[in-house]
C-alpha positions in Angstrom: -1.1 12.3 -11.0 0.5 9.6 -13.5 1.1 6.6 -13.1 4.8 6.0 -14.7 5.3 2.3 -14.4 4.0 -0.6 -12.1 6.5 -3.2 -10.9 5.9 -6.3 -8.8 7.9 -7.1 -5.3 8.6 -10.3 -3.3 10.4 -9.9 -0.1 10.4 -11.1 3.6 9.7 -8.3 6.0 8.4 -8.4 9.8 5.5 -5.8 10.7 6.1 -2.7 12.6 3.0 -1.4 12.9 -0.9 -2.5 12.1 -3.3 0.6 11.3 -7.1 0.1 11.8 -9.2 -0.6 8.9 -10.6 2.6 7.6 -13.3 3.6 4.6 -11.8 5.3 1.3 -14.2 6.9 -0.8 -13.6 8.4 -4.3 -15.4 9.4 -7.3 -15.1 7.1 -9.9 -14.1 8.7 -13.6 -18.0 7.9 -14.8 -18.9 9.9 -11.8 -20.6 7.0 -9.4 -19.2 7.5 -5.8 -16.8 4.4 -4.7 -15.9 3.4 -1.8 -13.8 0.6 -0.1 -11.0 -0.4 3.0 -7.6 -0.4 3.4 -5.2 -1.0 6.3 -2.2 0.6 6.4 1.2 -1.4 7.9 4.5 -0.3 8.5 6.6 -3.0 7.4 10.3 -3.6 8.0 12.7 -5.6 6.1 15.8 -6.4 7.9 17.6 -2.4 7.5 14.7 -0.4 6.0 11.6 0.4 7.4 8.2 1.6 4.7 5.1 2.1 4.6 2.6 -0.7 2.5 -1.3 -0.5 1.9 -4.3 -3.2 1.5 -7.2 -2.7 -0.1 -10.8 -4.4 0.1 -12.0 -8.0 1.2 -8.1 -8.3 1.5 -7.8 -5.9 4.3 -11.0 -6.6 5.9 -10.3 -10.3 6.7 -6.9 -10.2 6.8 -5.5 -11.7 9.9 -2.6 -10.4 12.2 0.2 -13.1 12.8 2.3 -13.2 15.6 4.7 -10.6 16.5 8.3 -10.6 15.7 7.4 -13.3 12.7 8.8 -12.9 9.1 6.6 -13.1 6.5 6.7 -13.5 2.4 5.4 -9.8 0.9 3.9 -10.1 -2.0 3.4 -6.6 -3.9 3.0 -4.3 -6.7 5.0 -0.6 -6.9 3.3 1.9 -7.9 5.4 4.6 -9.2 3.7 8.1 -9.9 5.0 11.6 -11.2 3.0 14.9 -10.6 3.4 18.7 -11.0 3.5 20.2 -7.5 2.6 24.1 -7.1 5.9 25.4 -8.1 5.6 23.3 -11.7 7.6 21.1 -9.8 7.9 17.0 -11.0 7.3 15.2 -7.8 7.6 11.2 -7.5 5.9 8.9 -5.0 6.1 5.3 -5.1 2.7 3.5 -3.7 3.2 0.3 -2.1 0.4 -1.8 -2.2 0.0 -5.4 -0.9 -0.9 -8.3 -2.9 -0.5 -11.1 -0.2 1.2 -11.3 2.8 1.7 -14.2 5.2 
């Protein structure tokens, strides 16, 4: 994958739904094995409903608010191209949480 551009986001959105914390491991370009958390949340803000990621320390001691609360989202967009068996260009954009509360 590519990354094709990185933009920042600030939005109110209320949570849907809280994942559990869960390991990621990947092998670093150097080839040392890495490893860290994330916790997935479905956010919502007001008409569309998305998926958002946080990674590390972040996610780990992150805490929960109260339900049906708005909160601030602070986050970068990751946009990303790829070829996809048929030669394909596919797009994805990775949304991944720098603060939210």
């Amino acid at each position: 994958a590519s990354n094709l551009n990185t933009k920042q986001m600030e939005i109110l959105v209320s949570i849907v739904t809280i994942r559990d914390l869960e390991k990621v491991t990947w092998t670093a370009p150097d080839g040392r094995a890495m490893e860290t958390t994330k916790r997935g949340l479905v956010l919502c803000d007001g008409s569309d409903q998305f998926y958002a990621e946080m990674y590390g320390k972040y996610a780990e001691e992150w805490q929960a608010p109260l339900p049906n609360v708005w909160l601030k989202l602070k986050a970068t967009l990751r946009l990303k191209s790829w070829q996809d068996r048929e030669q394909r260009t596919r797009y994805m954009t990775d949304v991944i949480i720098n603060q939210l509360g």
